[in-house]
N, C-alpha and C positions, 0 to 999 in steps of 0.2 A: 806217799804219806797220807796222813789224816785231814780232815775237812772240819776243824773247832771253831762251836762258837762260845766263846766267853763273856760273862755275864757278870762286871765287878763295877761298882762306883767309883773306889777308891782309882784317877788318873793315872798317880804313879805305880800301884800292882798292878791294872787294868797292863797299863804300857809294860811291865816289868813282863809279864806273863806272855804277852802278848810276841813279844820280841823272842823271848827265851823259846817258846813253841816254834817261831818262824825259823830261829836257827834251827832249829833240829830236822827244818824239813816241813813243819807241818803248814795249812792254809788252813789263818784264824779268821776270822771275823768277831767283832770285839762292838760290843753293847754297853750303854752307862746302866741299867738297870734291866730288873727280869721284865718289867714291860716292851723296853726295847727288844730286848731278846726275843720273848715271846712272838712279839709281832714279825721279827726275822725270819723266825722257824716256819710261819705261817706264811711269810711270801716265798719263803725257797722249802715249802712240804716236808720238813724236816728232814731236809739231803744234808746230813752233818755226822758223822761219825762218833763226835761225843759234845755235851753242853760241859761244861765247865763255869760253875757257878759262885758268886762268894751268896753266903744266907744272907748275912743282914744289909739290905739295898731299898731305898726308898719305892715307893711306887707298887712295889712288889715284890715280895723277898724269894730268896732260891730256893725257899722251901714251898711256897707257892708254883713257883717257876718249876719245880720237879713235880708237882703234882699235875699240872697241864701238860708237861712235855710228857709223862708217863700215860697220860690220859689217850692223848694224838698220837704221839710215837711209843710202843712203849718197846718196843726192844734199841732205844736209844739210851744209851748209857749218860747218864746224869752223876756229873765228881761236885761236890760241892768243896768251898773253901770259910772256913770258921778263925777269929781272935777272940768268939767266945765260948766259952765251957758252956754255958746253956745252953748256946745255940748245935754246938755236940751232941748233947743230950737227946735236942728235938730231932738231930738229922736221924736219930739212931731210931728213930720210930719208923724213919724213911727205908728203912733196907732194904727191903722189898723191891725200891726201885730206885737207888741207887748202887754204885758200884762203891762209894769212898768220900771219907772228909778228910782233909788236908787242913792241919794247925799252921795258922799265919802265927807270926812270923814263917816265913818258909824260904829256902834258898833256890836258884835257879835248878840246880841238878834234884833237888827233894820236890820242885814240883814237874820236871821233865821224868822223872821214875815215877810220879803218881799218875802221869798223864800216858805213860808207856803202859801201867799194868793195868789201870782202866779200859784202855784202849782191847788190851789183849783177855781182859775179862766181858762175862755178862754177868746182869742180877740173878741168871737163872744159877748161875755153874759157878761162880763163888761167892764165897760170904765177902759183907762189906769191909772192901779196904782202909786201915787204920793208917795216918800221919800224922809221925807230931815232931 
């Protein structure tokens, strides 16, 4: 399976996500903000298979956080996750180097199939994945 790192504030989705990925198989590694993450990516050379980001996080948001990891890594596929429409809006400027945004509220299996067809996408070879 996959090698995720996850990049959410919020404890309880951070844990939600975190959990629901393990079941499926996959090895997460799970960050309180995109400077954590950041710093992750940069002690393991960005050996991860995909970042899975929420946008809005203190310190450094996942729109930040996709413009460094696309910077360093750039055939690293970058999902981010949104609860707000704006924050939609700005990811959509990002398509180029992400794969997808995922509307929170979201259910265990609606973000295990976003994290499936991420995984099985790149930015080159399809257009950005839509969740809501």
């Amino acid at each position: 399976m996959a090698s995720i790192l996850v990049a959410e504030d919020d404890d309880g989705v951070r844990l939600l996500v975190s959990r629901a990925l393990r079941l499926e198989g996959h090895e997460v590694v799970a960050c309180e903000d995109g400077e954590l993450a950041l710093e992750r990516l940069q002690a393991d050379d960005g050996a991860y298979d995909l970042v899975l980001s929420d946008i809005r996080m203190p310190a450094m948001t996942g729109i930040e956080l996709a413009h460094e990891v696309a910077a360093a890594w750039p055939h690293l596929p970058i999902l981010l996750m949104t609860g707000y429409a704006e924050q939609r809006e700005a990811a959509e400027d990002l398509a180029r180097i992400i794969v997808g945004v995922v509307d929170k509220p979201f259910t265990v299996p609606t973000i295990r199939a976003a994290v499936a067809q991420a995984l099985a996408a790149t930015t080159a070879e399809a257009p950005m994945l839509r969740y809501a």
